[in-house]
C-alpha positions as CSV (number, residue, x, y, z in Angstrom):
1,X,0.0,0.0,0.0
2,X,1.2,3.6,-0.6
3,X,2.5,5.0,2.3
4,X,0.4,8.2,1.6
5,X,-2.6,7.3,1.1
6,X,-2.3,4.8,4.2
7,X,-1.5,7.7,6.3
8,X,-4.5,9.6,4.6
9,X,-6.5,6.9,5.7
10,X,-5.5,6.7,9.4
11,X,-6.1,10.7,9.4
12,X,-9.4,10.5,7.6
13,X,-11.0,8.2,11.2
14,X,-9.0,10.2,13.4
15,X,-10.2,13.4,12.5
16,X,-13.8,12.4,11.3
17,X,-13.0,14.8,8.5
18,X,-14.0,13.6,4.8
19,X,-12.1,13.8,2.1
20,X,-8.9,15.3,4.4
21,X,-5.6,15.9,2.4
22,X,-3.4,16.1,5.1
23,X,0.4,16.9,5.2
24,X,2.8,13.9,6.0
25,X,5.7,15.6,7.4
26,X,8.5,12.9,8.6
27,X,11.4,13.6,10.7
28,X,14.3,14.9,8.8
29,X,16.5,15.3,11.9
30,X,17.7,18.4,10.8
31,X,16.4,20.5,13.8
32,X,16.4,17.9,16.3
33,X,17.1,18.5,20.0
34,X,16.6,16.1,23.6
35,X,16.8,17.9,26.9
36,X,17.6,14.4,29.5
37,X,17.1,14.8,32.9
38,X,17.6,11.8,35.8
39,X,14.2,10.6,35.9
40,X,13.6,8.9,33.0
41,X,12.2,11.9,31.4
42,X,13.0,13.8,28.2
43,X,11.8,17.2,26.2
44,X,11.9,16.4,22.7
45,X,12.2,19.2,20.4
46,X,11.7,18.8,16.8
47,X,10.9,21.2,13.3
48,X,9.2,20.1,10.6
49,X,8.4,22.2,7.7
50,X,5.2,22.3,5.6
51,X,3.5,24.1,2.9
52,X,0.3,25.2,4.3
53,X,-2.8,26.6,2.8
54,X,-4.9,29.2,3.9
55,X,-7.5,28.4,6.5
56,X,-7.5,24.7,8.0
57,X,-4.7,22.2,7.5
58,X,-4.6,18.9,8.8
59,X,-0.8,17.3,9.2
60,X,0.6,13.9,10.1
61,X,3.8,13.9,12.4
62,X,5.4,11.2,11.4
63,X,8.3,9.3,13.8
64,X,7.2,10.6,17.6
65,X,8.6,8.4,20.3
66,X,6.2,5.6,21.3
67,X,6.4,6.3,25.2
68,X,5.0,10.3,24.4
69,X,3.4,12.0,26.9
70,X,0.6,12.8,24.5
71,X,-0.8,15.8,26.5
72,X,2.3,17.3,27.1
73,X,2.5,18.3,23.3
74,X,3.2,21.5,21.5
75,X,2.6,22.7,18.2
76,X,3.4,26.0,17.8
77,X,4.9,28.2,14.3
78,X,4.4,32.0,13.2
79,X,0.8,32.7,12.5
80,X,-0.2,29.3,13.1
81,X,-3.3,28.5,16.0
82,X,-3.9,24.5,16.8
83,X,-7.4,23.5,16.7
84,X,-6.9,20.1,17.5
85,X,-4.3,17.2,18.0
86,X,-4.7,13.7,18.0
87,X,-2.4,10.9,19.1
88,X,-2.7,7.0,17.6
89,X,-1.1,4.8,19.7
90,X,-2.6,2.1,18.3
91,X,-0.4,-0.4,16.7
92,X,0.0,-3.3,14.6
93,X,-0.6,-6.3,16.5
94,X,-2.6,-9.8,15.9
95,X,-4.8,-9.0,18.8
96,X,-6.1,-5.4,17.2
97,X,-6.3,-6.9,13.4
98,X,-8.6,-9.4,15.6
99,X,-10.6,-6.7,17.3
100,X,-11.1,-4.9,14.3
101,X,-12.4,-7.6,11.8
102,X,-14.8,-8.9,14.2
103,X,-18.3,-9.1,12.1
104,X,-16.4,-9.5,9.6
105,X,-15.2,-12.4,6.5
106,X,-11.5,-14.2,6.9
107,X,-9.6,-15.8,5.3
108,X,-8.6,-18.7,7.0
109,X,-5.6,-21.6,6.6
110,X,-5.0,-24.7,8.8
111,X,-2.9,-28.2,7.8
112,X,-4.5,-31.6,6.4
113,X,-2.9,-33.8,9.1
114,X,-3.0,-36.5,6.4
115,X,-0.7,-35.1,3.8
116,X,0.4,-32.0,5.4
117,X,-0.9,-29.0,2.7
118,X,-2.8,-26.5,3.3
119,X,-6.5,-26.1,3.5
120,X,-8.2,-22.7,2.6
121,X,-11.8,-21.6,3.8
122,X,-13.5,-18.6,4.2
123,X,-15.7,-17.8,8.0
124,X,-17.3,-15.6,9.8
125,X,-15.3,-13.7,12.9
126,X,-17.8,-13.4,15.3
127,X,-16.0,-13.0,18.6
128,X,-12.4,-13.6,20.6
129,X,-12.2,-15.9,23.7
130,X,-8.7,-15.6,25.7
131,X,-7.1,-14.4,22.5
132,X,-8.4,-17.2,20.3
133,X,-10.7,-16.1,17.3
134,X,-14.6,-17.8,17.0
135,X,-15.4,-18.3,13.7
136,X,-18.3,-19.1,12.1
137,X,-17.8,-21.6,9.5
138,X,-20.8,-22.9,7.3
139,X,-20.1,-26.5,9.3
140,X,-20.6,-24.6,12.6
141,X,-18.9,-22.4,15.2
142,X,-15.2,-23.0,16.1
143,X,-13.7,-21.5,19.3
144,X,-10.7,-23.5,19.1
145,X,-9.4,-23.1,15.4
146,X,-6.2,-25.0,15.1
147,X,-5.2,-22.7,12.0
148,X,-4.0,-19.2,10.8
149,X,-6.6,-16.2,10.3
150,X,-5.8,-14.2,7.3
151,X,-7.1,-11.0,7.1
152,X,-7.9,-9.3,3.9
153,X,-6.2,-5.6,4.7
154,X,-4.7,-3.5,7.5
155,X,-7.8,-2.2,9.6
156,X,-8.4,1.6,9.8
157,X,-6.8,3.5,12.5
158,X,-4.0,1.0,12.6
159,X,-0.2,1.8,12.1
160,X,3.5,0.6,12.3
161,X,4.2,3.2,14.8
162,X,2.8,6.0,16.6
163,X,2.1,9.1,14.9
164,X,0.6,12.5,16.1
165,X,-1.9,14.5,13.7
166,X,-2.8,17.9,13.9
167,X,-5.9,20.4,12.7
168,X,-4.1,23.8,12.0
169,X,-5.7,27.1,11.0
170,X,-3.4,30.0,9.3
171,X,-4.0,32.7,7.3
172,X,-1.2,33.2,5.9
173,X,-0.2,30.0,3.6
174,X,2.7,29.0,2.0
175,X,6.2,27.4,3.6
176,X,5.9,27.4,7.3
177,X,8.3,25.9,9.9
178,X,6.7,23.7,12.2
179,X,7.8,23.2,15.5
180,X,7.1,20.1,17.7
181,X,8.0,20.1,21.4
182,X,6.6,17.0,23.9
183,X,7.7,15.0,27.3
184,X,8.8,11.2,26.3
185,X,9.5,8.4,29.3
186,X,12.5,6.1,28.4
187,X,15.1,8.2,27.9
188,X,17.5,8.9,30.6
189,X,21.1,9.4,32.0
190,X,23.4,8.5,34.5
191,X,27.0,9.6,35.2
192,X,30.2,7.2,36.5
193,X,33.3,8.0,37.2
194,X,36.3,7.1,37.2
195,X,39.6,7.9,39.7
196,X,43.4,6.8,39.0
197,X,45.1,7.3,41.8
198,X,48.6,9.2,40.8
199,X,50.5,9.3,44.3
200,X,49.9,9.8,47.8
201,X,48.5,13.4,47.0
202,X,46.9,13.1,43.3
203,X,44.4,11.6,41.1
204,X,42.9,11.8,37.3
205,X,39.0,12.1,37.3
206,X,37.0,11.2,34.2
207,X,33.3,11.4,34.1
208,X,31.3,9.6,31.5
209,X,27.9,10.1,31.1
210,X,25.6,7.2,29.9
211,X,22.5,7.8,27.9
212,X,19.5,4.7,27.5
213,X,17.4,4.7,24.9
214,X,14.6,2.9,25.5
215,X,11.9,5.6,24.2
216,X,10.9,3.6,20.9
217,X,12.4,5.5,18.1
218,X,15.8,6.5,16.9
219,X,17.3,10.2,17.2
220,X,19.5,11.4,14.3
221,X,22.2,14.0,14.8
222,X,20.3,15.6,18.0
223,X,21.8,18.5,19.9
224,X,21.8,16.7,23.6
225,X,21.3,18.7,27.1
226,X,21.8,17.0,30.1
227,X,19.9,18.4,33.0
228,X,21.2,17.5,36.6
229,X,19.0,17.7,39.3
230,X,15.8,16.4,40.5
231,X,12.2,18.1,38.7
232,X,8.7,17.6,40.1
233,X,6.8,15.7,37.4
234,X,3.2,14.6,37.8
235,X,2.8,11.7,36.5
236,X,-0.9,10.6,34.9
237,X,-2.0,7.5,33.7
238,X,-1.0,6.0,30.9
239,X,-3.2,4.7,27.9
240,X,-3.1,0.5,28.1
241,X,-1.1,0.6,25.0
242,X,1.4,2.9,25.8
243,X,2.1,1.5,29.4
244,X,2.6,-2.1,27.5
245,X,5.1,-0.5,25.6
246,X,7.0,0.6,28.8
247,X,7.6,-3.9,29.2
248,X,9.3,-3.9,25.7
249,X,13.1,-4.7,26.1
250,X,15.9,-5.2,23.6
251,X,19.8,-6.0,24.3
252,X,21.2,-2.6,24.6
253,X,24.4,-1.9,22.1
254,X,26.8,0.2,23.6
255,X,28.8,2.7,21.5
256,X,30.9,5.4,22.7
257,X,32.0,8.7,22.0
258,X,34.6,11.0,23.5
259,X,35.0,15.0,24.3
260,X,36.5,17.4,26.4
261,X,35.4,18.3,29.5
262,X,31.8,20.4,29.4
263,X,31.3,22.9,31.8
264,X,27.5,23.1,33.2
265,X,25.7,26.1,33.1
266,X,23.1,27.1,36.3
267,X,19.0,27.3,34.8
268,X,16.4,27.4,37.6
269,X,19.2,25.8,40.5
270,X,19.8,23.2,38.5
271,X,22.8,22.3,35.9
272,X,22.9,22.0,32.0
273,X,25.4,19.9,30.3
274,X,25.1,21.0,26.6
275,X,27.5,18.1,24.1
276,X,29.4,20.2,21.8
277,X,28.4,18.0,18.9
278,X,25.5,16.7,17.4
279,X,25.3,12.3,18.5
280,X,22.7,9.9,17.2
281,X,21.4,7.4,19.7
282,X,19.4,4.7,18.1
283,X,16.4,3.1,19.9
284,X,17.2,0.4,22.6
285,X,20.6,1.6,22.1
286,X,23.6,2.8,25.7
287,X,25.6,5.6,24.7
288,X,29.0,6.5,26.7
289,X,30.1,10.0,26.1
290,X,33.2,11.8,28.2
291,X,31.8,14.0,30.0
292,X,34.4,15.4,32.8
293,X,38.4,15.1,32.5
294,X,40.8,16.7,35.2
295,X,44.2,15.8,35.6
296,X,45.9,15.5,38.8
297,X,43.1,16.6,41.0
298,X,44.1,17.0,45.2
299,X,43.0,14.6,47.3
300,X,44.0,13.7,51.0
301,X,43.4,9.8,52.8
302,X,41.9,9.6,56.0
303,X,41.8,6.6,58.1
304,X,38.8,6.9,61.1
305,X,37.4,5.2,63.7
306,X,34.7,6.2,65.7
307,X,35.7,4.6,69.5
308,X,32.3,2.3,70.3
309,X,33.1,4.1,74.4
310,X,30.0,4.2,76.4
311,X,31.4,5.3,80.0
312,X,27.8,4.1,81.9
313,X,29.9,0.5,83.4
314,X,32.9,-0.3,85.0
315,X,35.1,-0.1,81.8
316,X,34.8,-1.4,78.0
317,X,37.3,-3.0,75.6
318,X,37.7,-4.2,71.7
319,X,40.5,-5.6,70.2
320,X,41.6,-4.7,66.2
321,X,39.3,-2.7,64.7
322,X,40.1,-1.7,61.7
323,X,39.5,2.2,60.4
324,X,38.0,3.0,57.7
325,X,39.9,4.1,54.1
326,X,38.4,7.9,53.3
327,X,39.4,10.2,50.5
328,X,38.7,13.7,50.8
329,X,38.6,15.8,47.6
330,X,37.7,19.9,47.7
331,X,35.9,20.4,45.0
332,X,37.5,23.7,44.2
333,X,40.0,25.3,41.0
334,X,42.7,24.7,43.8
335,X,42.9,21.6,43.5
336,X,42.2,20.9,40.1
337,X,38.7,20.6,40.0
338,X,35.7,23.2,40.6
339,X,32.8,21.9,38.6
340,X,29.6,20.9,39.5
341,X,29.5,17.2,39.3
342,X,26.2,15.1,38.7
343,X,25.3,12.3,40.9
344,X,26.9,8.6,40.6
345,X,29.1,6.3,41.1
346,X,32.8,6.5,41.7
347,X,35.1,4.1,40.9
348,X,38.8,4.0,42.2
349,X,42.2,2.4,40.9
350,X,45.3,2.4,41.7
351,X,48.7,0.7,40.0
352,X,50.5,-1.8,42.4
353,X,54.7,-2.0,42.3
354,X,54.7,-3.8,39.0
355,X,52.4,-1.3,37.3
356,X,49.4,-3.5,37.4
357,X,46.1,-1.6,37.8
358,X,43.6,-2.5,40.5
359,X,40.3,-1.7,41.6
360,X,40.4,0.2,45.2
361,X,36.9,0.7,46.0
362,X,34.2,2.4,45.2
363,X,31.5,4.6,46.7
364,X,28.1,7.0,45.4
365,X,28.2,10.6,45.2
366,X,25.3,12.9,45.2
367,X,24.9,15.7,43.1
368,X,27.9,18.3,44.4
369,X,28.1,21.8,43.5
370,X,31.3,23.5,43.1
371,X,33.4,24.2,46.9
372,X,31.8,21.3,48.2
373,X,33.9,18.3,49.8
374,X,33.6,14.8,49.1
375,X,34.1,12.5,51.5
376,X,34.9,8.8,49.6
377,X,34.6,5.6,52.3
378,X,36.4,2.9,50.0
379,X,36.7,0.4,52.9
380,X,38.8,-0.7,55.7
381,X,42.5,-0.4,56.2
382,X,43.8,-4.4,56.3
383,X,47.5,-3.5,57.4
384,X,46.2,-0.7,60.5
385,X,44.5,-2.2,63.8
386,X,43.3,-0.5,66.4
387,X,42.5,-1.8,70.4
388,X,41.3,0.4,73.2
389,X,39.9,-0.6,76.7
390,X,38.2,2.4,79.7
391,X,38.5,1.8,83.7
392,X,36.2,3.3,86.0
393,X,38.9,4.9,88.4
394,X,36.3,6.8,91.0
395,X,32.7,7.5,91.3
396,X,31.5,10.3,93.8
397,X,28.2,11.1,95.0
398,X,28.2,14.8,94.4
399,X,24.1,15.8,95.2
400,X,21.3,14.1,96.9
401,X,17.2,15.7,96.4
402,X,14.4,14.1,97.8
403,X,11.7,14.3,95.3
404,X,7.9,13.1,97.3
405,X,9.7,9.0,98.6
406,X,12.3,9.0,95.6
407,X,15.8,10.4,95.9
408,X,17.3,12.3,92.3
409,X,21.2,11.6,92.7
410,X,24.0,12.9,91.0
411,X,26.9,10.7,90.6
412,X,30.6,12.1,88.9
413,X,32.6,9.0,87.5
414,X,35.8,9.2,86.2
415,X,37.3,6.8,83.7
416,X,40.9,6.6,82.3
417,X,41.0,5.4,78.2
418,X,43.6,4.2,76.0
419,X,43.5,3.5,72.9
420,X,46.3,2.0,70.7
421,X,47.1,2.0,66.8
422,X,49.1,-0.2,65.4
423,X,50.6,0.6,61.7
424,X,51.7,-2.2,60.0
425,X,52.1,-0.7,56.6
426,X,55.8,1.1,55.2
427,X,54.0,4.5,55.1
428,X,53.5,7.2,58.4
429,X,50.3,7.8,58.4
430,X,47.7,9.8,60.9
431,X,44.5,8.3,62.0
432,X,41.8,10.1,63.5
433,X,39.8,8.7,66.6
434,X,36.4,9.8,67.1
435,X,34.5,9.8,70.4
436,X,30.7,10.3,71.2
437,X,30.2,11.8,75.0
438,X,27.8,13.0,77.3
439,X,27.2,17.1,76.8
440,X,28.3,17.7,80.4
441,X,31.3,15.1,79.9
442,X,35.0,16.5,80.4
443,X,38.5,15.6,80.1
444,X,40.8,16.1,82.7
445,X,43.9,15.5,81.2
446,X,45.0,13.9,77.9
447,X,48.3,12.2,76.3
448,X,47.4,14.3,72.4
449,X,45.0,17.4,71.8
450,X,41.4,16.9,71.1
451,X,39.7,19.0,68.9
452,X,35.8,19.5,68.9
453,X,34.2,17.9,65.9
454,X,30.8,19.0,67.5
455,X,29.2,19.7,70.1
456,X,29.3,16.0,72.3
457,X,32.2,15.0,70.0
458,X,35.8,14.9,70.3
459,X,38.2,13.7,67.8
460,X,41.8,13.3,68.1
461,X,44.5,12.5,64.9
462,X,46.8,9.9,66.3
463,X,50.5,9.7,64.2
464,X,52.2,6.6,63.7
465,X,55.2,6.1,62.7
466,X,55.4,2.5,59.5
467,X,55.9,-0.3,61.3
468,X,55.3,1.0,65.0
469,X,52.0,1.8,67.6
470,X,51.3,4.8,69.1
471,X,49.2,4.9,72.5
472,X,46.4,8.1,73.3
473,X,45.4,8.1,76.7
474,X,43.1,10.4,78.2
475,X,40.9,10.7,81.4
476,X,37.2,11.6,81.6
477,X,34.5,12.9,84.0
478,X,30.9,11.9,83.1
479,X,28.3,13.0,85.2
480,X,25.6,10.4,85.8
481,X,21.8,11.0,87.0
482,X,20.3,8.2,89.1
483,X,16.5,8.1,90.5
484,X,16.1,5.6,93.8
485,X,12.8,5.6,95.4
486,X,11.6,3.2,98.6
């Protein structure tokens, strides 16, 4: 059939309009834009152009994505009003030809079990059953045909792929430029990175960005945003087509592409990415495209421990725990870096002595504006142990109130602590002990400074020395409230 007049006959039911000539304007890609954001979510903007007539026009968009929004679209072009748009979602499948010929004559084809050919006959479709056709032969009624229904032509209002139509009034005609804009599910994005580890005091950062395709249709040479950051979206329910498409899967091919680093511009608080070039990303189709390369970007390695302390018994104790592996990158010019970076996952790798790379650890990020810190846990130091033990060395009764029979007492206990790290690996390093108190806790005395990390918090960084221990000790009041009543 020609591919006109099949399109003029979809139209013609759509629109109830008789003896329509509309426009069939397919996608030349020529003007072709996607804005991505994280949520599976994209703004398709397309141009079309047409040569209108005065007054009323009716035109076929040819090659929209098959998971549209269908009310989010826009028609818009100079001196052009939309009177109405429709959008046909219905597609090519057995169980609409079926729907559609019902009341209707089939052709019909099932096997002689004797010798295997074919056997033609015409019948009746009168009804379905679970998906199987009823026909009415002139030897009865079958609702369990063992053959293949034939059907004599594609059923109106049926296509290969969804298509949106428009009624269009100008009065002005001649060449117009048509622009398209509309909100598609199954595209999205997602951003990984990537860290080699230089030396004890540098890394190289490379950020790809992978776009999915799973929309239903191919984009050609598109100008690609990226939009970072979370958007409100209200969601309505979707036609029972369209949400069937959403279960449609394909192997993904992944291709790749490579550019500089893209610096994000701010719209509304959140961040653009705009590619430099134009990319193609065919339907069911992962795309990996450089986004972010820096070059020995500052980084510093913490090892912590938060001391598991409670000071309300005689005394507690653990034995080789090990502290946890952090790395701490600013996310400022000074060191390299100072961009806004998108949320995902970081990946880290390092080169042993022979030059072999190896996988470190990894850890997620959330979206980080520029100045912010990132704070990497990639696991826990193997070659670095740390034991620590508290004695209660004095309790004291320090106030007594008689409330009604009950007493309210106030008890001062003091505990010593030590705590001792033990650095089995060839470098120095400085791990920092944290420890949770009470808000009216205080240290009398202590064997290395504590800072305040907050306000019931102390932290102290221990140094030790490859291949030796080093011992904090400190002493604590804790002030305990009791209640006794007879």
């Amino acid at each position: 059939m020609n591919k006109y007049l099949f399109w003029l006959g979809i139209s013609t039911i759509l629109t109830g309009v008789a003896n329509a000539e509309p426009l069939f304007l397919p996608s030349t890609n020529n003007n072709l834009s996607l804005s991505i954001y994280n949520q599976n979510l994209a703004l398709v903007k397309d141009m079309r152009q047409a040569e209108l007539k005065s007054g009323v026009n009716e035109v076929i968009f040819d090659g929209v994505a098959q998971r549209i929004q269908p009310e989010t679209a826009i028609i818009y072009g100079e001196n052009i009003k939309v009177l109405e748009q429709n959008y046909n979602y219905n597609l090519l499948s057995y169980q609409n030809f079926i729907e559609r010929n019902i009341g209707k004559q089939v052709n019909t084809v099932r096997i002689n079990p004797e010798n295997g050919d074919n056997i033609y006959e015409r019948a009746e479709l009168i009804g379905t059953a679970d998906g199987q056709p009823i026909l009415r032969f002139n030897y009865g009624i079958d609702s369990n045909f063992g053959g293949r229904v034939v059907f004599n032509d594609i059923p109106a209002g049926l296509s290969n792929k969804p298509t949106l139509t428009a009624k269009l009034n100008t009065n002005s005609g001649g060449a117009k430029n048509l622009r398209l804009a509309y909100l598609t599910d199954g595209l999205s994005w997602k951003t990984d990175y990537v860290a080699n580890v230089n030396n004890e005091n540098s890394l190289n950062l490379t950020g790809w960005v992978t776009i999915n395709n799973e929309s239903g249709i191919d984009y050609e040479n598109a100008k690609i945003q990226l939009i970072a950051g979370d958007v409100n979206v209200v969601r309505q329910a979707m036609p029972r087509m369209a949400r069937g498409m959403m279960l449609m899967k394909a192997n993904a091919v992944y291709d790749a592409a490579e550019t500089a680093s893209i610096e994000p511009e701010s719209i509304n608080s959140y961040e653009l990415y705009t590619l430099p070039t134009t990319t193609s990303i065919a339907n069911h189709q992962t795309k990996q495209i450089a986004l972010i390369e820096k070059q020995d970007v500052a980084y510093k390695k913490e090892f912590t421990l938060n001391a598991p302390f409670y000071f309300d018994t005689n005394g507690d104790e653990f034995e080789k725990f090990h502290p946890e592996i952090t790395y701490v990158i600013e996310n400022k010019s000074e060191s390299n870096l100072g961009i806004s970076l998108p949320s995902g996952i970081i990946r880290f790798y390092e080169n042993d002595k022979n030059g072999n790379l190896q996988f470190i650890g990894s850890n997620h990020i959330a979206n980080t504006a520029k100045e912010d810190t990132l704070r990497l846990r990639l696991g826990d130091a193997f070659n670095i142990s740390i034991s620590g033990k508290t004695k209660k060395i004095s309790e004291k009764e320090v106030s007594r109130q008689m409330q009604n029979k009950c007493a309210n007492i106030k008890t001062r206990r003091t505990y010593d602590a030590e705590i001792t790290v033990n650095n089995a690996e060839d470098n120095d390093n400085t791990v920092i002990i944290s420890q949770n108190f009470r808000h009216d806790a205080k240290i009398i005395k202590e064997s290395i400074k504590s800072t305040d990390k907050n306000a019931t918090t102390k932290q102290w960084q221990i140094p030790v020395a490859k291949n030796d221990k080093t011992t904090l000790t400190y002493t604590v009041e804790i002030t305990v409230n009791n209640r006794e009543c007879n």
